[in-house]
N, C-alpha and C positions, 0 to 999 in steps of 0.2 A: 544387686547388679545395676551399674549407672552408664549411660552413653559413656565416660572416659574412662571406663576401665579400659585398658587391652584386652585382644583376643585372649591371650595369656593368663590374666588376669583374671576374666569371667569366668573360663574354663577348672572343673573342678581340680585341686591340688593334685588328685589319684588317678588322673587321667591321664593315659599316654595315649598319642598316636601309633597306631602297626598300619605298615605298607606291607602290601600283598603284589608283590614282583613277578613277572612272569614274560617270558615270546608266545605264552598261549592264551589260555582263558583264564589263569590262577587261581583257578578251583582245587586246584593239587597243594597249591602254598594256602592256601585260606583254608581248605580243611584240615591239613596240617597243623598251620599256625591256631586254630580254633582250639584245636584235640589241648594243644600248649597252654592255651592262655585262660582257660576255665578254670585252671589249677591254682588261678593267682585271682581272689577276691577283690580286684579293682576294675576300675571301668577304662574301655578301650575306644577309642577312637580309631576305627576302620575304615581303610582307605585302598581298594585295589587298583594296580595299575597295568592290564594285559595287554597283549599283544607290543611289548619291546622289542622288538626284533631288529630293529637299526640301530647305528651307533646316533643317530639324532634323537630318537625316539629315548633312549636312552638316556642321552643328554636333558633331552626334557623333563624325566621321572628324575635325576639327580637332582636339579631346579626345584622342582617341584618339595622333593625329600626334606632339603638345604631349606627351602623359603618354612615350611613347617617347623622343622627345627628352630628355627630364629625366633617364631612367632611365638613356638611352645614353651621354651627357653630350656629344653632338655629334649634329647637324641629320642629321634623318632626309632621303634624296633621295625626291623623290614626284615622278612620270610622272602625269601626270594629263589625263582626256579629257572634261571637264567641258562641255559644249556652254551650259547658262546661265550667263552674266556674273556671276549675284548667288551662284552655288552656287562658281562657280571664285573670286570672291573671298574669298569665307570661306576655302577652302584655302590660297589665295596669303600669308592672315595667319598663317598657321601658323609655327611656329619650324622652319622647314626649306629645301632646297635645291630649287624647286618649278621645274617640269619640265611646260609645257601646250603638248602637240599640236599643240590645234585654234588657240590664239596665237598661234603659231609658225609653222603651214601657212595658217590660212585668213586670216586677214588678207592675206597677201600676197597670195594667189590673188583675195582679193577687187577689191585694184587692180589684178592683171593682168587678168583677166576681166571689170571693169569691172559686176560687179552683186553685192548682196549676200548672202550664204549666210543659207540658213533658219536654221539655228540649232535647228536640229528633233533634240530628244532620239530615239536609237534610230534615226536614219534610215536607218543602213546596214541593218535589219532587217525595214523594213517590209514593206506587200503589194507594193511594187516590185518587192523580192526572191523573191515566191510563186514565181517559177516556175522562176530557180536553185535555190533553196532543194528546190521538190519533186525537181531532179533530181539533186541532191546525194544527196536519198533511196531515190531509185531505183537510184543508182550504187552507194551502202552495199549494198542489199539486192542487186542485182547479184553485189557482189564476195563475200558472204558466200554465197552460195549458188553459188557457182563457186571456193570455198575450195577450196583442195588438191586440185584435182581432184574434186568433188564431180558436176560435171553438165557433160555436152556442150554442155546446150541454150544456143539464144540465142548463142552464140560469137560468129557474126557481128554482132551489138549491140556487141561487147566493143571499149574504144581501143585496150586492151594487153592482150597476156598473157603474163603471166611466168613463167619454168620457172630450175628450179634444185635440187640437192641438199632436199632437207629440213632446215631449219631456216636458209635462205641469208637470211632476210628477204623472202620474198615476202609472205606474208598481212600484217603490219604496215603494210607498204608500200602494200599494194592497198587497203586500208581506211584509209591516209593520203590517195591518190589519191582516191578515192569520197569522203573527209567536207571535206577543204578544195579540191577544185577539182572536183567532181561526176563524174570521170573512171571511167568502168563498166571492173575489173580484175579477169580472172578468171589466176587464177595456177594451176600443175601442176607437180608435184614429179617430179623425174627420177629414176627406180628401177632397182635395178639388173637387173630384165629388160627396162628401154628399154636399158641397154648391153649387156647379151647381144644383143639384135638390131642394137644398132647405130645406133638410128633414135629419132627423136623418138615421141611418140605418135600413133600414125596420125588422129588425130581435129583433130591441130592442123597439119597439114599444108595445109588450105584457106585457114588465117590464115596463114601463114607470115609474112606483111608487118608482122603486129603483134605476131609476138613478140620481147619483152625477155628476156634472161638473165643472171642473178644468181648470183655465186659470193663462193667465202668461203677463206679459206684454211685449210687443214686443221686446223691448232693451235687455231683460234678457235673452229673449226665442234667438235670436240672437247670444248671447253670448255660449248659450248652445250648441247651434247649429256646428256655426262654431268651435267647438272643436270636434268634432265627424267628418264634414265634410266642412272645412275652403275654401272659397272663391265659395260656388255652391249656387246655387238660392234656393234650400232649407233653406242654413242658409242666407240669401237676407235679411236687415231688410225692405226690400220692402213687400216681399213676406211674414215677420214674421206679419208684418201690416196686412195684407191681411186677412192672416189665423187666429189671435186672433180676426179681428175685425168679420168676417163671423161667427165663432164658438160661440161669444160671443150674436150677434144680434138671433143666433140659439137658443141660448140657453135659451135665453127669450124671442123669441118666443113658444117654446115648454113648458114654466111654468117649465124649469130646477133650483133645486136647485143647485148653487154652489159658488166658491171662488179662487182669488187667489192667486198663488201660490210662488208668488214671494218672498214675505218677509216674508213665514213661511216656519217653519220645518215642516221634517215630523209628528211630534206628535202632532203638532198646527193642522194642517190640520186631521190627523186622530182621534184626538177629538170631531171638528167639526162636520165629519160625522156620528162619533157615537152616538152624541146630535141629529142628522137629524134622520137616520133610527132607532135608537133605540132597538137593537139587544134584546133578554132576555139574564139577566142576572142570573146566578147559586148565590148560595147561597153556602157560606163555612162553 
C-alpha cells in the first residue's frame, strides 16, 4: 500500500460497503442485513446511518451513499427501514444496490391482511412497548445483581439460572437474556469447594427445575483465562482440566440440562435455553 494509491485502490478487491438505513436506531436493518451477509464469504464495510427522519437528513445519507460509491467505484448495498415513502425514495435514487424491509414485508402483509399499515415512524418503540420495555429493565437489573453469585435473594423470580466453571459465558449471556427478551438470569459459578462436596450450592437446590449449565472445553477456557490473569493456576490448563471435567461429571450427576460453549455465540446458546425453559411468550 503507497500514499498514492486511492481509497479504492487500497481497499481490498472483495470488499463492499452496506449502509444500514433507518428513522430509528437501525438495529432492525443491521441485524437483518447481518443474518444476509454472513452467507457470502467476503468482507463488508459497515456503515449505519439512523435517525433519517427528514427529507434533509435524508438528503444527507443520499450524499453520503453517492460520495462512497464514487470512491469505491462500485454500488454500495443499503438495507434500509425507511417507513415514509418520500424519505425511502430519495434513498432508492442513490447509486446503489437498495435493500427495503418494510417494501418487501409490508405491502404484501397489507393484501394478505386486507388493511393498511400506519406507516408510523418508531412504532415498534412506542408507549405500546412501555411495559415490555420496563421488564426488559427489571430483568437487566435482575441479572446484574444475581451476577456470579452475587445474592440469593428473589431466586424464585429467576426463568434460569446458570452454573458453570468461571469464565464458561454465563454473565454475557444472562445480560443477553435480560436486554433482548426481558428474561430475569441469575447465574453461579462452580468452585472448587462445591466439588470437594460434591454437590451443587445448597441455595439452588429449590430451583433445581431452572437450572442451565454451561461448559467449555478446557483449551479455550484456558485461553480466556490467561488473558484476564496470564501465567496463575487459575488460568493452568491443568487446573482448566480439572474444573470442566468435576462441573461436567456434576452436572450429570444432578440431571442438569446443558451445553457447550465453546463454538457458539451468544444467540446460539441463548436460544437453546429459551427452547429448554420456555418462558410465555406476549402476543403482539
Amino acid at each position: 500500500m503507497t500514499p498514492e494509491q486511492s481509497p479504492a485502490e487500497q481497499r481490498p478487491a472483495t470488499a463492499r460497503t452496506v449502509f444500514f438505513v433507518s428513522d430509528g436506531t437501525g438495529i432492525t436493518a443491521e441485524t437483518f442485513g447481518h443474518s444476509v451477509l454472513t452467507q457470502f464469504e467476503l468482507r463488508f464495510r459497515q456503515i449505519r446511518l439512523p435517525f433519517i427522519d427528514t427529507v434533509d437528513k435524508a438528503r444527507d445519507a443520499a450524499r453520503k451513499i453517492n460520495e462512497m460509491a464514487a470512491v469505491d467505484g462500485q454500488r454500495p448495498i443499503i438495507f434500509s427501514t425507511l417507513v415514509q415513502a418520500e424519505l425511502s425514495s430519495i434513498i432508492r435514487q442513490c447509486n446503489g444496490m437498495h435493500m427495503d424491509l418494510f417494501q418487501t414485508f409490508v405491502a404484501p402483509l397489507e393484501l394478505e391482511l386486507g388493511v393498511k399499515s400506519t406507516h408510523t415512524i418508531g412504532r415498534s418503540h412506542n408507549i405500546v412497548d412501555s411495559e415490555e420495555y420496563k421488564n426488559r429493565i427489571e430483568a437487566i437489573n435482575f441479572s446484574l445483581a444475581h451476577d456470579d453469585g452475587q445474592s440469593h435473594r428473589n431466586l424464585a423470580d429467576a426463568d434460569v439460572i446458570l452454573v458453570g466453571v468461571s469464565r464458561s459465558g454465563k454473565t454475557p449471556t444472562s445480560l443477553y437474556l435480560a436486554m433482548q427478551y426481558g428474561i430475569k438470569a441469575a447465574n453461579y459459578p462452580l468452585i472448587p469447594d462445591d466439588f470437594e462436596r460434591g454437590k451443587l450450592p445448597s441455595a439452588l437446590y429449590e430451583f433445581k427445575n431452572k437450572i442451565f449449565g454451561l461448559t467449555i472445553t478446557p483449551e479455550r477456557l484456558t485461553e480466556i483465562r490467561n488473558e484476564r490473569r496470564a501465567g496463575s493456576k487459575y488460568a493452568s490448563i491443568e487446573n482448566c482440566r480439572y474444573e470442566v471435567n468435576e462441573a461436567e461429571m456434576m452436572m450429570k450427576r444432578e440431571g442438569i440440562r446443558w451445553l457447550s460453549s465453546t463454538t457458539k455465540s451468544i444467540e446460539e446458546i441463548s436460544t437453546t435455553i429459551l427452547q429448554e425453559i420456555k418462558p410465555n411468550r406476549r402476543e403482539y
